[in-house]
N, C-alpha and C positions, 0 to 999 in steps of 0.2 A: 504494500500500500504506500502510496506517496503522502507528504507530510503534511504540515498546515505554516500558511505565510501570516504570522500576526501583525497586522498593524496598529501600534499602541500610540493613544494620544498621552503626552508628560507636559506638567504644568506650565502654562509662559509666563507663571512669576512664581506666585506662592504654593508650597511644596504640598498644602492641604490640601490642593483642588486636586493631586491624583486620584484618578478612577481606584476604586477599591480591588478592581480586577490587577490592577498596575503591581502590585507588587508578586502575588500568585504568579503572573508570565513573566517576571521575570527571573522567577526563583527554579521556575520549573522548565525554562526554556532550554534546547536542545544545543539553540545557537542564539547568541544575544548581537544583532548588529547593531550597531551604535554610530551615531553621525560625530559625534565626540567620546572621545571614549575617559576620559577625564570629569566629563559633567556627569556620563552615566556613574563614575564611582560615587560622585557628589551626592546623587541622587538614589542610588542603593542603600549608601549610608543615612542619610537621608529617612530611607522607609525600613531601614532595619534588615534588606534580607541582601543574602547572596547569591549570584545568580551559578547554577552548579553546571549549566555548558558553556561552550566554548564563547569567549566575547572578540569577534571583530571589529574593526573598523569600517565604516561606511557611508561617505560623504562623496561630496560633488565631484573629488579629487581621481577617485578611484571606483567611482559606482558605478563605470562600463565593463572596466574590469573583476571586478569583485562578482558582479550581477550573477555569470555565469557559476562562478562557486557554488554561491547560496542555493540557485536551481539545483543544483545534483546533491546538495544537502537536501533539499526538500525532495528532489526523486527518489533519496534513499530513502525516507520517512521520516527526515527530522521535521520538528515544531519551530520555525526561526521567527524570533522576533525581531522587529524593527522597530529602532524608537530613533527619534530626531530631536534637534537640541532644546527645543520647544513647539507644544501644542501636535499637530498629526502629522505625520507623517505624507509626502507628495504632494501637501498641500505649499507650494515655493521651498520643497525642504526636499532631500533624496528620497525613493520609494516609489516615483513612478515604472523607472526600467523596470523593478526587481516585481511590483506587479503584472505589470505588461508580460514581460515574461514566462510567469509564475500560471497565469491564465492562458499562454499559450500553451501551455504543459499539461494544462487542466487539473492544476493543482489546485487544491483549497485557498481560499482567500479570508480572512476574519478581519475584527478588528476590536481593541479596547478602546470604545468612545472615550473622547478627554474634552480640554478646554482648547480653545480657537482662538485665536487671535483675532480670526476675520468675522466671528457669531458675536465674539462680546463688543468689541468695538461698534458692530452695526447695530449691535440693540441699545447702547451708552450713548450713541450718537442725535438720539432725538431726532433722527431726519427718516425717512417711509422706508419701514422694514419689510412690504408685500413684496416687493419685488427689487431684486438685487445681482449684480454681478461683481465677480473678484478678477481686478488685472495684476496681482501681483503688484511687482516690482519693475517700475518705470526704466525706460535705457539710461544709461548714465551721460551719452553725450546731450547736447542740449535742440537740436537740430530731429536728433531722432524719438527725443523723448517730447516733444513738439509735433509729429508726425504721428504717434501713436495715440496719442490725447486727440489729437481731432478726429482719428478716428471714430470714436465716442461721443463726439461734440453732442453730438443728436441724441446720444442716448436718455431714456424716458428715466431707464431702471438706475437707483440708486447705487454710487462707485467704491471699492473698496480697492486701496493699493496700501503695500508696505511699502518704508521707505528709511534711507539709511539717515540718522540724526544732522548730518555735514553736507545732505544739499535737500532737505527738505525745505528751508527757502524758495530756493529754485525752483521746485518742484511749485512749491503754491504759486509761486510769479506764474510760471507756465501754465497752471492751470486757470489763475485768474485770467491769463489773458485768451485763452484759447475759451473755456464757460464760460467767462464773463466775471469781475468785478464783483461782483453782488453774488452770484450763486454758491448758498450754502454751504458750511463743509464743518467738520469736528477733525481735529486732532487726537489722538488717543494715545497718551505717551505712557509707558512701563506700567500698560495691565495689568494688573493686581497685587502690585508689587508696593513698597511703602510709598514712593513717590508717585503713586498714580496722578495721570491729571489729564483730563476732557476739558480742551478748549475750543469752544464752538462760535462760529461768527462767518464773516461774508470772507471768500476766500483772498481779497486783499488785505483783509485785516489780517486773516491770520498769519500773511503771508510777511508785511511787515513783522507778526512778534517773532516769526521765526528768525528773521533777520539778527536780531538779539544773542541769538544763540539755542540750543535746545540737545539736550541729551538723551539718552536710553534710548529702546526699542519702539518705535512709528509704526501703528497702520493709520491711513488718512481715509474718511468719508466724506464722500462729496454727493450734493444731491443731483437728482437727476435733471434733464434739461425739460422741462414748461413747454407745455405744449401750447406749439404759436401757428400760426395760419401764414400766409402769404403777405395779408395787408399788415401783420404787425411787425413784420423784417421791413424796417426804414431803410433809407437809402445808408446810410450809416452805417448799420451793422452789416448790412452785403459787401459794404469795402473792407469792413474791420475783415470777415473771414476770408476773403479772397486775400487779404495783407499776410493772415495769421497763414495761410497753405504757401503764397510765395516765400515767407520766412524758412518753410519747413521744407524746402526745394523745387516746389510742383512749377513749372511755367506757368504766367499767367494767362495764356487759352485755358487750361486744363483747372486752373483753379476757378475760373470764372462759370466752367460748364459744371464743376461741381459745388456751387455754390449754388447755380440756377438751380439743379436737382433738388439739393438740399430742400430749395426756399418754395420749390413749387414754381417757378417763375419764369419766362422765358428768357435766354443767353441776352440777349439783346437787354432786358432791364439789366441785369449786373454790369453788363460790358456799359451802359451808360453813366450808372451809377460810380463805376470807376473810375471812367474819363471824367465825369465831372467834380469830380474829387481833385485826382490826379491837377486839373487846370485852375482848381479853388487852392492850391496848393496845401492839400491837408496831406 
């Protein structure tokens, strides 16, 4: 019989909110892989047990290579678990190859529910938790992380990204300027941890206090885009998004005809509202 691939959620602050299950897989597990293998000791001791098989290594570094391992551990019938350095597992953390895998093999797949990074911050956040999407973690250059936010411009559904504490600045500039200035967002810095803190306001705002400075672990919610018709896109805002896509590489043909799309509108209105822009010298 082939084995079972556990994927185990571990706290992303405070050590009480492990699952009750958390300690049992890891004491009984066959094979412990671990994205740190240092925080997992932190965190054994932590819950008081030892874990009696074998502990790997298993992060971004080497989890092409490793992947294959763990398969032919689980083809012989080991129990492997997966834990990551906080909250689930493949969720922006290693664990998708090794499930992918794992279900190509038609191996069992489980999981010890934990806490989320992206669940608590969206429900602290006070902005519409019906409907919702996770982008992770923004590109680091400023061009491309510009280009994947407009992607989204339009989006209805409420945003969820992590982001590293030394350029979430940036991140909020680029986001206030691609959503707009005014469109809601919360900050959610070091979930459950002693210095938690939910800072909620118009994404320029918050994008100034980041400016200040800001430490620990980021996910950022942003709300979704307001649904608008054709006549409420002024001549205005057709040039800001046609500015905001030429910043981000597109020619301006190409950003003018997907602006029309966007707005509902024929080419000819944006292409006017540009030149007349363009010659008002704005």
């Amino acid at each position: 019989m082939t084995g079972t691939l556990v994927l185990a959620g571990t706290p992303i602050g405070d050590i009480a909110d492990a699952p009750p299950r958390l300690a049992e897989e890891l004491a009984g597990a066959d094979v412990v892989a671990a994205e740190d293998t240092r925080r997992l000791r932190r965190l054994t001791q932590a819950l008081g047990v030892t874990p009696k098989g074998r502990v790997v290594s298993y992060f971004e570094g080497n989890e092409s290579a490793r992947t294959p391992e763990l398969v032919q551990e689980l083809v012989g019938g080991a129990r492997v678990l997966l834990v990551t350095d906080a909250g689930m597992p493949s969720v922006s953390d290693p664990g998708y190859r090794l499930v992918a895998a794992a279900v190509e093999q038609d191996i069992r797949v489980t999981a010890v529910p934990g806490p989320s990074a992206v669940l608590t911050a969206l429900a602290l956040s006070g902005l519409p938790v019906d409907r919702f999407c996770f982008e992770g973690f923004l590109p680091r250059k400023a061009g491309e992380r510009l280009s994947r936010l407009r992607e989204v411009e339009a989006e209805r559904r409420t945003l969820v990204y992590f982001e590293a504490p030394h350029r979430l600045d940036d991140t909020l500039a680029a986001m206030a300027e691609v959503f707009g200035a005014d469109r809601r967002a919360a900050v959610c810095r070091e979930l459950t941890k002693t210095y938690e803190e939910v800072r909620r306001g118009p994404l320029a705002e918050l994008a100034r206090w980041a400016a200040e400075g800001v430490r620990g672990e980021i996910t950022v919610v942003v709300e979704g885009a307001p649904e608008t018709g054709p006549e409420e896109l002024d001549a205005a805002e057709l040039v800001r998004r046609v500015r905001v896509r030429e910043e981000a590489g597109e020619r301006r043909k190409e950003a003018i005809a997907a602006v029309a799309v966007e707005a509902g509108l024929p080419k000819r209105v944006v292409f006017d509202a540009v030149v007349a822009a363009k010659r008002g010298g704005e």
